[in-house]
C-alpha positions in Angstrom: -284.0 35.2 147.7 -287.3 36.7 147.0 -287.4 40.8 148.2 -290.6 40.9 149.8 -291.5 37.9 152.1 -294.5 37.5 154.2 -294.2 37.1 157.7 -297.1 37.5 160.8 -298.6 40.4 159.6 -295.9 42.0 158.3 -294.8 42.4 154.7 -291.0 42.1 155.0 -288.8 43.6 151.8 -284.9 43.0 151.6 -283.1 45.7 150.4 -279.1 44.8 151.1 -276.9 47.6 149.4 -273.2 48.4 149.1 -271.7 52.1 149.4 -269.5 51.6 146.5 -269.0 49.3 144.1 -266.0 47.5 145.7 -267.6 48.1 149.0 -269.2 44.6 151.5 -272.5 44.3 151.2 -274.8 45.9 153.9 -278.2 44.3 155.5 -281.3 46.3 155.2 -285.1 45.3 155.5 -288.4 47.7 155.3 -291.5 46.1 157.0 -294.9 47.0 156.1 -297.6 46.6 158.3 -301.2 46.9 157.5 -302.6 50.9 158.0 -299.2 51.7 159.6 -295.9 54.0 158.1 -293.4 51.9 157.0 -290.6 50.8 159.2 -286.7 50.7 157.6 -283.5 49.8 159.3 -279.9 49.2 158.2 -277.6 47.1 159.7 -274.2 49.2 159.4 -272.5 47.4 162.1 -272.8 44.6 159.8 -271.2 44.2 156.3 -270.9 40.7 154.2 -269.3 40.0 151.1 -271.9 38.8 148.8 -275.8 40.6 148.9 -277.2 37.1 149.1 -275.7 36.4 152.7 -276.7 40.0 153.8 -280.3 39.3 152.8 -280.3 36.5 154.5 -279.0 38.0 157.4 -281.4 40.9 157.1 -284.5 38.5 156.6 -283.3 37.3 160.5 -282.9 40.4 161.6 -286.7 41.5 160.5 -288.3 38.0 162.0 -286.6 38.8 165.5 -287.5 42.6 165.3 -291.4 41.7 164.6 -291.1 39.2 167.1 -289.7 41.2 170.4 -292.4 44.1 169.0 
């Protein structure tokens, strides 16, 4: 999956990362907006075994958090 991915007009960048190296995997997106401070948020009530299904996971989780905003 690509990190950064356009989406409205938000630049959305997937960041999933484990706590240690035998750890799940944990969702976690920045999005960029044009002239405003980044926004970041990790998803620690979530946890996935492979980085691929919490980036996809996280990708979601950014589309429905532009949307509702």
């Amino acid at each position: 999956m690509q990190s950064s991915i356009p989406y409205r007009n938000c630049l959305i960048h997937i960041e999933s990362f484990q706590l240690t190296h035998s750890s799940g995997w944990i969702p976690r997106f920045t999005l960029m907006r044009q002239d405003d401070v980044p926004s970041c948020r990790d998803r620690l009530d979530k946890v996935f075994w492979s980085k691929d299904e919490a980036d996809e996971f996280a990708l979601e989780d950014a589309m429905q958090w532009i949307d509702q905003n």
